[in-house]
C-alpha positions as CSV (number, residue, x, y, z in Angstrom):
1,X,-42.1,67.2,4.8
2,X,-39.0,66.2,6.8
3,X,-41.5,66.4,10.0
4,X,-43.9,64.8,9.0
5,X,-40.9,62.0,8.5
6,X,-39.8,62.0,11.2
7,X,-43.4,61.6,13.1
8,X,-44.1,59.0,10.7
9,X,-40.8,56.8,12.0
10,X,-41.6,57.9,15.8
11,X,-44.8,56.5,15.0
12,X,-44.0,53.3,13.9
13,X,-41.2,52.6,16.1
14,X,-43.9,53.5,19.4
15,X,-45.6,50.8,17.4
16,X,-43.0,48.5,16.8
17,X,-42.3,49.1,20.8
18,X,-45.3,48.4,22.1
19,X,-46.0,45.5,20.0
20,X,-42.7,44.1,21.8
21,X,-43.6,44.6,25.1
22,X,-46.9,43.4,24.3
23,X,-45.7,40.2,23.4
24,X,-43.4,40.2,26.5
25,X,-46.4,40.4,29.2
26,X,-47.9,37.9,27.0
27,X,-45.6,35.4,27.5
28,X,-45.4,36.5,30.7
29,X,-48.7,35.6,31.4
30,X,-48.8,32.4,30.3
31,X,-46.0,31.6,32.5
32,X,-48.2,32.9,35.5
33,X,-51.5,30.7,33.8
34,X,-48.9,27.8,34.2
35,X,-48.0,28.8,37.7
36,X,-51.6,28.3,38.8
37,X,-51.9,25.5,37.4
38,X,-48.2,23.9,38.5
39,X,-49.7,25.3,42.2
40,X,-53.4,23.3,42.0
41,X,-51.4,20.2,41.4
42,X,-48.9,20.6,43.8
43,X,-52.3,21.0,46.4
44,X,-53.9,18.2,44.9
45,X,-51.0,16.1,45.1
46,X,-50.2,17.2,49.0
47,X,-46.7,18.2,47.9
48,X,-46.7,21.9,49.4
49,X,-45.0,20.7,52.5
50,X,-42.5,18.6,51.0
51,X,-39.6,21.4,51.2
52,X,-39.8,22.8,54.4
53,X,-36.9,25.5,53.8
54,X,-37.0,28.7,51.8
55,X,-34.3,29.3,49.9
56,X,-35.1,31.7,46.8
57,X,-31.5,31.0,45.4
58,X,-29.6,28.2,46.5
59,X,-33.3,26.0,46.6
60,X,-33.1,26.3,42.3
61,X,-30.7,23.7,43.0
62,X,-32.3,19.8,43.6
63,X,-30.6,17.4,45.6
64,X,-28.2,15.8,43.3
65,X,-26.6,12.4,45.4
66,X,-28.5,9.9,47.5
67,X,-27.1,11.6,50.4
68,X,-28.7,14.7,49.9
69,X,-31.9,13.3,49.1
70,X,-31.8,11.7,52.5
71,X,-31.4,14.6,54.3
72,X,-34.3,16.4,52.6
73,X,-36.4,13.7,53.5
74,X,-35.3,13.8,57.4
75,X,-36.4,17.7,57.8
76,X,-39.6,16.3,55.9
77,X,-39.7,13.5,58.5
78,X,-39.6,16.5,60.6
79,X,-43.0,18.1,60.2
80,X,-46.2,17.0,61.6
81,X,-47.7,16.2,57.7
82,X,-44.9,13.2,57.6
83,X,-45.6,12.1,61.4
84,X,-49.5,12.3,61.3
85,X,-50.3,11.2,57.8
86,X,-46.9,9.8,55.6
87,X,-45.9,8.0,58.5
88,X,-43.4,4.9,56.4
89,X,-43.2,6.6,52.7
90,X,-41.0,5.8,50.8
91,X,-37.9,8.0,49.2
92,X,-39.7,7.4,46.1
93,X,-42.6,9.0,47.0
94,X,-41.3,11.7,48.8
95,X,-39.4,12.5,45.5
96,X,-42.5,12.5,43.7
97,X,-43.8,15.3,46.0
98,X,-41.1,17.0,46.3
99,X,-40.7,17.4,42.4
100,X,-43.9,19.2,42.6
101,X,-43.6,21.9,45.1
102,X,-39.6,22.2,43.3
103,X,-41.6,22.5,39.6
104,X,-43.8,24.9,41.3
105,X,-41.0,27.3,43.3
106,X,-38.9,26.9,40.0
107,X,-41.5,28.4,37.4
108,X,-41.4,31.4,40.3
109,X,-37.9,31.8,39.9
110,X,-38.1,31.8,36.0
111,X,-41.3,33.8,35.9
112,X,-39.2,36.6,38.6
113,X,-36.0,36.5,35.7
114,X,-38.2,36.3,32.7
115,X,-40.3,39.7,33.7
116,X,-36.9,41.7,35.7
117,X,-34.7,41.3,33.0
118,X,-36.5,41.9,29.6
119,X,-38.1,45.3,31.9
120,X,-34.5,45.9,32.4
121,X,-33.5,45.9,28.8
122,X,-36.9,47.8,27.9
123,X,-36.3,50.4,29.9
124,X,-32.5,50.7,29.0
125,X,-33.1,51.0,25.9
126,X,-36.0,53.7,25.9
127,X,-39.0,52.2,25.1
128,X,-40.8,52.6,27.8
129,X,-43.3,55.3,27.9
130,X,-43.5,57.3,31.1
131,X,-47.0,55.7,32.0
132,X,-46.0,52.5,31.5
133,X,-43.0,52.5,33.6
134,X,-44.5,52.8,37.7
135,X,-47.5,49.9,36.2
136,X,-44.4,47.3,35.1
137,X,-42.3,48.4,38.6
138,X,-45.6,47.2,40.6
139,X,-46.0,44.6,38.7
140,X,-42.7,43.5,39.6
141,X,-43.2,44.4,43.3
142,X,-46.4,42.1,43.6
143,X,-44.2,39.2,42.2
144,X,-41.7,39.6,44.8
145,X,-44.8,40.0,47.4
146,X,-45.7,36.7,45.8
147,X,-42.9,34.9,46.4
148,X,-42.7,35.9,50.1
149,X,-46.6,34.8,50.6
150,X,-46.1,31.4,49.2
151,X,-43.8,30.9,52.0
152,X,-45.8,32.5,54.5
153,X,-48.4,29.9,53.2
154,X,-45.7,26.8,53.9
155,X,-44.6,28.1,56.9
156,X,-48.4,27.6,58.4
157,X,-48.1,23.8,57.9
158,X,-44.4,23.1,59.1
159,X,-45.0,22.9,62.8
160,X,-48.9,22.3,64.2
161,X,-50.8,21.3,61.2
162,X,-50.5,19.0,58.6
163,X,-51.8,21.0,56.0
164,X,-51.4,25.0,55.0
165,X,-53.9,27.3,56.0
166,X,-56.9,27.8,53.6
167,X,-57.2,31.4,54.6
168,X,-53.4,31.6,53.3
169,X,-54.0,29.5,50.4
170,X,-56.5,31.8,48.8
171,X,-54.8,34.6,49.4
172,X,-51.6,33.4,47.7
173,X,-53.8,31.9,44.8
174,X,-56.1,35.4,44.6
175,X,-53.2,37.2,44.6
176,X,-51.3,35.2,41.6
177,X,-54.8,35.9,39.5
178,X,-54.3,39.5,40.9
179,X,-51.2,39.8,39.2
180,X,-52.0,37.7,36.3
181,X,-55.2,40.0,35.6
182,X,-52.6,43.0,36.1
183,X,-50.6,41.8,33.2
184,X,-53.1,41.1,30.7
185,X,-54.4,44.4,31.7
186,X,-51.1,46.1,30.8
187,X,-50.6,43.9,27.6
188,X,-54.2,45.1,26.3
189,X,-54.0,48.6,27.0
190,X,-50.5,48.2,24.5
191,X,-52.5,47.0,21.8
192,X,-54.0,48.9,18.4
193,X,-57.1,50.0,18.3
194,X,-59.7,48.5,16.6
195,X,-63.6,48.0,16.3
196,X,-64.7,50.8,19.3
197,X,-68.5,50.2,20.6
198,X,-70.9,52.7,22.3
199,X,-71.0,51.0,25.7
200,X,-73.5,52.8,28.4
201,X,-71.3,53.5,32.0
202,X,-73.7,50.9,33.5
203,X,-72.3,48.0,31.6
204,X,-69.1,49.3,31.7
205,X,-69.3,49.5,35.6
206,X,-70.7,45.5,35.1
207,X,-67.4,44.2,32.7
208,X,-65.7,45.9,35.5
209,X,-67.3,44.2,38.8
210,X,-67.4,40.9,36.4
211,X,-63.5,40.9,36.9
212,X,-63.8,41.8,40.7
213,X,-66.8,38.8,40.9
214,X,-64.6,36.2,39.4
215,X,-61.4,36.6,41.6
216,X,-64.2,36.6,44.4
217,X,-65.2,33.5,43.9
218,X,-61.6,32.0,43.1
219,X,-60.4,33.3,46.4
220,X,-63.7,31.1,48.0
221,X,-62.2,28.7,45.4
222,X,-58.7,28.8,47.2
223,X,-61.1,28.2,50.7
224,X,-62.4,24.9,49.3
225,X,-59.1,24.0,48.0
226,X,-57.5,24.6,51.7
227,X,-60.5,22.6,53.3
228,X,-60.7,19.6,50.9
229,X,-64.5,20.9,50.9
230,X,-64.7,19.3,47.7
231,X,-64.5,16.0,49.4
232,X,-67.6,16.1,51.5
233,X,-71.5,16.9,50.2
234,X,-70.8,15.5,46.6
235,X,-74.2,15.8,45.0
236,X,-75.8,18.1,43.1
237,X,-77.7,20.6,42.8
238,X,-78.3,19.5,46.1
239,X,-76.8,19.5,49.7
240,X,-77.6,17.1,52.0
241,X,-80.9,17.1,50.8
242,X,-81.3,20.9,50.1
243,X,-80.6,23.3,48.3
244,X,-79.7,25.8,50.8
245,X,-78.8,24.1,53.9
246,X,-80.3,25.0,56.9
247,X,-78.9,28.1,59.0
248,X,-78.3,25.6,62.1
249,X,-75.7,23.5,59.6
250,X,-74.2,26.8,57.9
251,X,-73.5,28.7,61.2
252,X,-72.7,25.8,63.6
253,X,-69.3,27.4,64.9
254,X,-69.0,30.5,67.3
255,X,-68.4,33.3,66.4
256,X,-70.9,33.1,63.5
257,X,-68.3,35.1,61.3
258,X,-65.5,32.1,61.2
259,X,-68.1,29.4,59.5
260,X,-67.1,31.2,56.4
261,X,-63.8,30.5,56.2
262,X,-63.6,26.9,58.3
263,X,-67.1,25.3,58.4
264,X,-66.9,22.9,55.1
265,X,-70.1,22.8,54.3
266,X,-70.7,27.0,55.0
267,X,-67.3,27.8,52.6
268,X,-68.6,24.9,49.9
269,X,-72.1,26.2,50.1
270,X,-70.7,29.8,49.4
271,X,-68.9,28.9,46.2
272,X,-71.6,27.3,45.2
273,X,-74.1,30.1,45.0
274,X,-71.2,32.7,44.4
275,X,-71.1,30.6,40.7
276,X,-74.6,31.0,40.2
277,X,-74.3,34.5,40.8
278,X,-71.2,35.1,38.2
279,X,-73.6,33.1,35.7
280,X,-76.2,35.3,36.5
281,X,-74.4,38.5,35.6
282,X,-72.7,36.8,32.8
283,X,-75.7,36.1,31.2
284,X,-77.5,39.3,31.7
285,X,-74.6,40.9,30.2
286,X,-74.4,39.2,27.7
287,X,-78.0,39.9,27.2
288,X,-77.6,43.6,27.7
289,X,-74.7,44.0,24.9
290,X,-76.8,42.1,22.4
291,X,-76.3,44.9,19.8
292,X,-73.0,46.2,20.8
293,X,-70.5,44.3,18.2
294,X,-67.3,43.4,19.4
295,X,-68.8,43.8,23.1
296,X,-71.0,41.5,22.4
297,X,-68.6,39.0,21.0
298,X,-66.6,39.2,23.9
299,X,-69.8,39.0,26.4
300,X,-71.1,35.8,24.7
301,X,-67.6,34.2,24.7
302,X,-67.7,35.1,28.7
303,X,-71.0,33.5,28.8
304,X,-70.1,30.6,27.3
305,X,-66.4,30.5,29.4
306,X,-68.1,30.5,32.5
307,X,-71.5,27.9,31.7
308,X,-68.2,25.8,31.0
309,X,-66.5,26.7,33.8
310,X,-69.9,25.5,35.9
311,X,-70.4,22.3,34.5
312,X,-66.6,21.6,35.1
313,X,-66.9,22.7,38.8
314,X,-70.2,20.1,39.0
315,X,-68.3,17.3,37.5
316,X,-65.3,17.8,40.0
317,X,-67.3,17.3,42.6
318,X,-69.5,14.6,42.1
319,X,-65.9,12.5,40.9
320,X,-64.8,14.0,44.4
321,X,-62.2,15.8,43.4
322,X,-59.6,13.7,40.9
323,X,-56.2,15.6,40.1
324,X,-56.8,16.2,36.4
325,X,-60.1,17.3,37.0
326,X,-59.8,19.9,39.5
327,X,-56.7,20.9,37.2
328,X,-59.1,21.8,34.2
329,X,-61.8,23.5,36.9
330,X,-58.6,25.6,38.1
331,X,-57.1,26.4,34.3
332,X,-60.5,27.3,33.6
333,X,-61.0,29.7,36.1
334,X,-58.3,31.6,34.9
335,X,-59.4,31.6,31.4
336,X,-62.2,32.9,32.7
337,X,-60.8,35.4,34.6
338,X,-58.3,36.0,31.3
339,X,-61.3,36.8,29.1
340,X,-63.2,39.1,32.2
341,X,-60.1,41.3,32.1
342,X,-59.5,41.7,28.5
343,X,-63.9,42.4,27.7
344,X,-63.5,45.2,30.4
345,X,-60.4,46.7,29.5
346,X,-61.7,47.0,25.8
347,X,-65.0,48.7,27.1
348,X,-63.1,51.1,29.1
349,X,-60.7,51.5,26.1
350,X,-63.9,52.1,24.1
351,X,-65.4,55.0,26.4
352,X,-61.4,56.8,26.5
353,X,-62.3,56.9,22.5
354,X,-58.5,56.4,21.6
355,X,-57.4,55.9,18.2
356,X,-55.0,52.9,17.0
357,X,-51.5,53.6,18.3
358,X,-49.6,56.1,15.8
359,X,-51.9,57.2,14.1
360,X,-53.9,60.5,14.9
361,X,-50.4,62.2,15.3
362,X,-49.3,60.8,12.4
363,X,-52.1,61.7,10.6
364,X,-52.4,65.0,11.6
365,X,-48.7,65.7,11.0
366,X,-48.9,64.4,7.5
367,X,-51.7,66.6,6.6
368,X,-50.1,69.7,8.5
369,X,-46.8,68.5,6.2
C-alpha cells in the first residue's frame, strides 16, 4: 500500500511537471508566432536595415537623447539603402523604422531569456526527464543559431545592396518556423493522452511530409518576400496571360538553376503552384481520414486552415501587397504550419500507443498494491 503511494504521488507530480513545462513551450511559442510576425512587418515596412550594428546586449538599449539619435541615423546615412532610396528622410521616419527592426531584435532578446532561464530552473529543480533534456538544449542552440543568422541576413544589405538577400531571408524565416514547429512538437509530446485513432503508416508518412510541405513553401514564401515578387504579375489565376508561363519567361537567366531563387516571375510562379499542391494533399487527406475521429477533426481543420490560407495569399496579391495584409497571409502561414505539426505529432503519438501520462504505472502498481 505504501508503494503504491508513493507511485501514485510520482505520478501526479510527473503530471503536474509536465503540465508546467508544457505550458512553458507554449508561451514560448507564441512569443516565436509574434516574432514572425514582428519580422514580416519590419520587411514590409523596409526597416531591416535601419540598425546597421549588432549588438546582442548593449543594442537592448534605444537611443535615449537627440544626440544619439543623430548618430544612429549617420551610420544609417551610411549604407547604400539610405543613399539609393531614402535619400532626404527625415529623423522622424528613420525613427519609425528603426522602432521596427529594435521591436523585432528585442522580442529575440526576450524570447532567448524567456526559454534559458525557466530551462534553467526546470532542470535545477529536477523535472526534467532524461529525454526531454538534449530536445530543450537544441532547442536552445537553434535560437542562438537564430540570432546569429538574422545578422548574417543584415549584414548582406549594409554595403552593395539596398535590400537583404532573399536567399538569406528565407532561410532566417524557415528556420524561425523550424524552431517554432520544434517547440510545439515538444509541448505536444508533454501532453495527456487522449482519444488514440487507428491511422495506416501511409497517412501517417502524409501528416508528416504535410509539415515538411508547408515550411517548403514558406521558405519560397521568404523568396517572394526578399524579391518584392508580390509586386509584379498581380492577377489571378493567371500570369501574364497564362497559367503557367512559358519556359522562355521562367528560365530567362543562365545558369537555368538560379531563375529559382532570383527570376521574379520563376520564384512567384513556384509559390504559386507549391500552394496548390499543399491544398492538394490537404484535401486528400482530409479525405482519406474521413472515418478516423480525432484525425479527422484535425485533417479538416488543416483543410480548412490552408483554403484560408489560399484565398488570403490571392487577395495579397491582387492589393499588391499592403502591410496588414501580407501580415495576416504570414500569421497564417504559421497557424498553418502550428496545426501541420500538432495533427502529425498526434498520429505518430497514436501509432507509439502510449497511455495518458501517469497512468499505466500507476495503475498497475495500485492493483499489484
Amino acid at each position: 500500500m505504501i508503494a503504491s503511494t508513493d507511485a501514485a504521488a510520482d505520478g501526479a507530480a510527473q503530471v503536474a511537471h509536465r503540465r508546467a513545462i508544457r505550458i512553458w513551450l507554449g508561451v514560448v511559442a507564441l512569443m516565436v508566432f509574434a516574432m514572425v510576425v514582428v519580422g514580416g512587418a519590419t520587411r514590409l515596412t523596409d526597416s531591416g536595415l535601419s540598425i546597421v550594428e549588432w549588438k546582442p546586449v548593449t543594442g537592448a538599449v534605444p537611443p535615449l537623447s537627440d544626440t544619439a539619435w543623430q548618430a544612429e541615423f549617420e551610420k544609417y546615412q551610411a549604407i547604400p539603402q539610405y543613399r539609393l532610396l531614402n535619400q532626404g528622410m527625415s529623423l522622424g521616419e528613420f525613427k519609425f523604422i528603426y522602432w521596427w527592426e529594435w521591436s523585432h531584435r528585442q522580442l529575440g532578446r526576450l524570447i532567448g531569456i524567456a526559454f534559458a532561464l525557466p530551462l534553467a530552473w526546470f532542470w535545477w529543480r529536477g523535472w526534467l526527464e532524461p529525454k526531454l533534456k538534449p530536445r530543450l538544449l537544441a532547442l536552445l542552440a537553434l535560437g542562438g543559431s537564430q540570432g546569429a543568422l538574422g545578422w548574417w541576413m543584415v549584414a548582406s544589405g549594409l554595403s552593395e545592396r539596398t535590400d537583404v538577400s532573399q536567399y538569406r531571408l528565407a532561410m532566417h524565416m524557415t528556420l524561425a518556423c523550424i524552431i517554432f514547429t520544434a517547440i510545439v512538437w515538444v509541448a505536444r509530446s508533454l501532453a495527456p493522452g487522449r482519444e488514440r485513432d487507428a491511422v495506416a503508416p501511409g497517412q501517417r508518412l502524409v501528416a508528416s511530409a504535410l509539415v515538411v510541405l508547408v515550411l517548403a513553401q514558406i521558405f519560397l514564401g521568404g523568396l517572394v518576400a526578399g524579391l518584392n515578387a508580390g509586386l509584379s504579375h498581380n492577377t489571378w489565376p493567371l500570369m501574364d496571360g497564362y497559367f503557367i508561363p512559358p519556359v522562355a519567361d521562367l528560365y530567362v537567366m543562365k545558369p537555368g538553376w538560379v531563375n529559382h531563387f532570383e527570376n521574379v516571375m520563376t520564384v512567384q510562379f513556384q509559390h504559386r503552384m507549391m500552394a496548390y499542391l499543399v491544398l492538394a494533399v490537404l484535401a486528400w487527406h482530409a479525405f482519406s481520414l474521413r472515418h478516423a475521429g480525432a484525425a479527422r477533426r484535425r485533417a479538416i481543420a488543416l483543410l480548412a486552415i490552408g483554403l484560408t490560407q489560399v484565398g488570403i495569399g490571392i487577395m495579397t496579391l491582387l492589393l499588391m501587397v499592403p502591410v496588414w495584409s501580407g501580415l495576416l497571409h504570414q500569421a497564417c502561414a504559421v497557424m498553418l504550419l502550428a496545426m501541420a505539426t500538432v495533427h502529425a505529432q498526434a498520429v505518430h503519438r497514436d501509432a507509439e500507443g502510449r497511455r495518458p501520462v501517469g497512468t499505466p504505472r500507476l495503475a498497475t502498481a495500485d492493483r499489484t498494491a
